[in-house]
C-alpha positions, 0 to 999 in steps of 0.5 A: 269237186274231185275232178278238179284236183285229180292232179293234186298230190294232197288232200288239203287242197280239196278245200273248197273255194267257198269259205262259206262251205260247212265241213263239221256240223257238231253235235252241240250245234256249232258248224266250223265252215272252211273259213275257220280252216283256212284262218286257223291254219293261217296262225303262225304256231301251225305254220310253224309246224310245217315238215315238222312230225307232230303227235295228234292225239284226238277224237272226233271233236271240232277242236280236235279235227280242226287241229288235223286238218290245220296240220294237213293243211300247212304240210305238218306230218302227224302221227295219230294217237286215241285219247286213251293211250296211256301216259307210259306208253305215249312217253315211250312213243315220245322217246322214239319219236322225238315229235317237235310239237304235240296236239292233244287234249288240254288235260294231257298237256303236262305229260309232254313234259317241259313242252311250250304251250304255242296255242289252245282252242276248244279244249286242245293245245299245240304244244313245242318240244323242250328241245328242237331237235331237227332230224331228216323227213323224207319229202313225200311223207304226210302222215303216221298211222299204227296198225296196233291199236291200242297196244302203244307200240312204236310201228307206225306205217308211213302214208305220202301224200300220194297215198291218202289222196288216192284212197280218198278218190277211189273210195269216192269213186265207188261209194259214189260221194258227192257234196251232198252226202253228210256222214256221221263219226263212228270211229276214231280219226286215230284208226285208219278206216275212221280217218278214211271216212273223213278224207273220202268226204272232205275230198267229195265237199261234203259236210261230216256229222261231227261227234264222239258219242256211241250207239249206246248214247240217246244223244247219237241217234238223236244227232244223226237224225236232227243232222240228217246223217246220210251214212256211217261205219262200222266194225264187226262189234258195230253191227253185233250192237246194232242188233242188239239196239234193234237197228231194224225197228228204227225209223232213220229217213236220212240214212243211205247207206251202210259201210263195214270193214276192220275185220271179218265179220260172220257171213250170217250177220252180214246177209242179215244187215244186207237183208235189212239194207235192201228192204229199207233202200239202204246200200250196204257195202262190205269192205276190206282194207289194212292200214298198210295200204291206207284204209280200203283195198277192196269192197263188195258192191251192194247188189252182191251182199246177199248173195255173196256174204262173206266175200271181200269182193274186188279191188277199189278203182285202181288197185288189183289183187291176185294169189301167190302159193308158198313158193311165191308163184301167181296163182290161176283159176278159182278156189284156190287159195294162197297169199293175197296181194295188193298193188296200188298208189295207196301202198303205204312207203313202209313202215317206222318204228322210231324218228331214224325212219321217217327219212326213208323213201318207198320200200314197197314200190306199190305192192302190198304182201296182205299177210292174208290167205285168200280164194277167188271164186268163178266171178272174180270175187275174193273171200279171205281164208285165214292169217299167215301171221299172228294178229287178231283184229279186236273191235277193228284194231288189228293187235299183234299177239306177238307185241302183246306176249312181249308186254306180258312177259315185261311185267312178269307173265310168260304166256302164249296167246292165240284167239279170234277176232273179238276174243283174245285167249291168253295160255299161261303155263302152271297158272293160277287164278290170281296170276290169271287176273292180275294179266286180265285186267293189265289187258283190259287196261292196256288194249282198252277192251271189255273184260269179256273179249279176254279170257286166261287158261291154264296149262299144265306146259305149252305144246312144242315141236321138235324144234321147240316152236309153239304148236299153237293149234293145240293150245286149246285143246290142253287149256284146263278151265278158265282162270280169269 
């Protein structure tokens, strides 16, 4: 399959010439074969959309990704969006944006105000824009992804053609994929490691285990094995829930294997899963990625996950790594650590932060500044060290403080936040208890995270420098009790 369209520069012609091929096998029994693709992409609504920005905003659901692809497929680009996002913020995105048609659920149909409903199926809708506004797309850009999470914020990274078929093939290439593997959804196709499942098997031929149910429902598990799932991923939270369900009991005969990514996760946890892995003849593949460079940079081979846990491993086919100091000089030698950078054709062409952008070019030229601090052990290996920047990843989206200090601050809270991945700490200067859960649950609300994943302290005055910047790694130290 892959070999065929090596020379392609867009996934969509990965369809298979089988009209007959299955691509979803959908939780409720439904199967959407390439030929209802083809002839949904066919109407002439979505080739209307064709170089036109279009909000997608859906889950894993056959309408939903029947929608995607159809848009892929007619050479749209989309910007994705969760369902989740909320009405303020998707209106924010709107006047930024100024989309020319929308695909979204049908129940959100009303908040892309004055819009035409083009078309409906299986419970979304292509809608157009009151007004066409007609503005410049750069020809290589085929999708829109942000790095933000669930904060609504109007950065997007723009993804070509050239990138999203790259990643796919070397993602295929190193886990192997073929026709016969059937995955299942786990993550959002609005997440860049989600949608990556999806590209990655779609290139292969194979036919996805479509559905928008959670570990914690019966329904998942009875899905994956009435389906014969062969795979799935996860974020570090993943795992820590499979624990929890005692992955290590169940009897799952299709499974082969395990992949994790989104974030770092605890080198104990991971020799546990590439334990429990080996002893049940399943691969587990630890992987790194940003969204930036599409979804996967580098991934750690199953036969080191034990011995190595921890370790990001080495870049994906086609791709390459190497550290540079403060001084922006190469690094030679192992165990020291510096910048980790990147350079590949799944290098995003930059970013976008409203519709003016979308008519720019590559800026990055194939090279990629992580942001990341790293090590190279004796083997070649890599093992991220720490940040140069201030982001957490919370349940596999990444979350710039700085974005949601901002947010904070509009709404009348002047804060600093720092935290880990999975836990945001939120400092509040002469804080009290009912301002500490006011910000709480305006976080839960916005980031759509657990109430457990946040906590707000208290602080007598943030701790400043000499020339006033926060000394952020003295925060925890001067907070007084938790306020919410």
């Amino acid at each position: 399959m892959v070999s065929s369209i090596v020379n392609s520069i867009r996934l969509s012609d990965a369809v298979s010439s089988d009209i007959d091929h299955i691509l979803f096998e959908c939780d409720d029994g439904m199967s959407i074969p390439t030929s209802r693709l083809l002839d949904f992409s066919e109407r002439p609504a979505f080739q209307d959309t064709r170089r036109r920005l279009v909000f997608c905003m859906c889950e894993n659901e056959p309408g939903g990704l029947l929608g995607y692809l159809s848009l892929l497929k007619v050479d749209a680009v989309p910007l994705m969006l969760g369902t989740g996002l909320p009405t303020a913020q998707f209106q924010n995105l709107v006047s930024a944006y100024r989309p020319a048609f929308a695909w979204l659920p049908d129940n959100r149909v009303a908040e892309f105000s004055g819009g035409h409903v083009r078309l409906s199926h299986m419970g979304y809708s292509l809608v157009s824009a009151e007004r066409d506004e007609v503005y410049a797309i750069d020809d290589s850009l085929a999708l829109l992804l942000s790095t933000s999470g669930s904060t609504g914020t109007p950065k997007f990274v723009r993804l070509s053609h050239e990138n999203i078929l790259a990643n796919a093939e070397a993602i295929g290439k190193y886990l192997g994929l073929t026709a016969d593997e059937r995955p299942i959804t786990t993550l959002p196709p609005s997440y860049s490691y989600g949608l990556s499942i999806i590209h990655s098997h779609f290139l292969a031929g194979a036919t996805i285990a479509l559905t928008n149910k959670t570990f914690f429902d019966r329904g998942f598990w009875d899905f994956l094995k009435s389906s014969k799932a062969t795979s799935f991923g996860g974020v570090p939270y993943h795992y820590e829930m499979l624990k929890k369900l005692r992955f290590a009991s169940m009897d799952l005969p299709s499974l082969r294997s395990l992949t994790q990514a989104g974030a770092r996760m605890e080198p104990e946890l991971t020799r546990e899963f590439a334990e429990l892995c080996k002893n049940k003849g399943i691969r587990y593949f630890s992987m790194y990625g940003q969204t930036e460079a599409t979804a996967r940079m580098s991934y750690l081979s199953p036969d080191k996950a034990i011995e190595k846990a921890g370790s990001i491993g080495r870049p994906i086919p086609g791709g390459a790594f190497w550290l540079e100091d403060e001084h922006g000089r190469e690094i030679e030698g192992s165990d020291r650590a510096g910048e980790l950078l990147y350079r590949g054709r799944n290098v995003s062409m930059g970013y976008a932060e409203g519709y003016q952008d979308l008519a720019l070019g590559d800026e990055r030229g194939g090279v990629l500044r992580t942001g990341d601090v790293a090590r190279r052990d004796t083997d070649g290996d890599y093992y991220i060290v720490g940040r140069l920047k201030r982001f957490l990843k919370m349940f596999g989206h990444r979350i710039n403080l700085q974005d949601v200090e901002a947010q904070l601050l509009a709404a009348g809270h002047a804060v600093v936040c720092g935290g880990q991945d999975d836990q945001l700490e939120v400092y509040l200067p002469q804080g009290s208890t009912e301002a500490g859960k006011l910000i709480k649950t305006k976080l839960v609300s916005d980031l759509k995270i657990s109430p457990k994943a946040i906590r707000v302290y208290a602080v007598a005055e943030l701790p400043r420098s000499d020339a006033g910047k926060v000394q952020y790694n003295k925060l925890k130290s001067l907070a007084g009790d938790a306020l919410a």
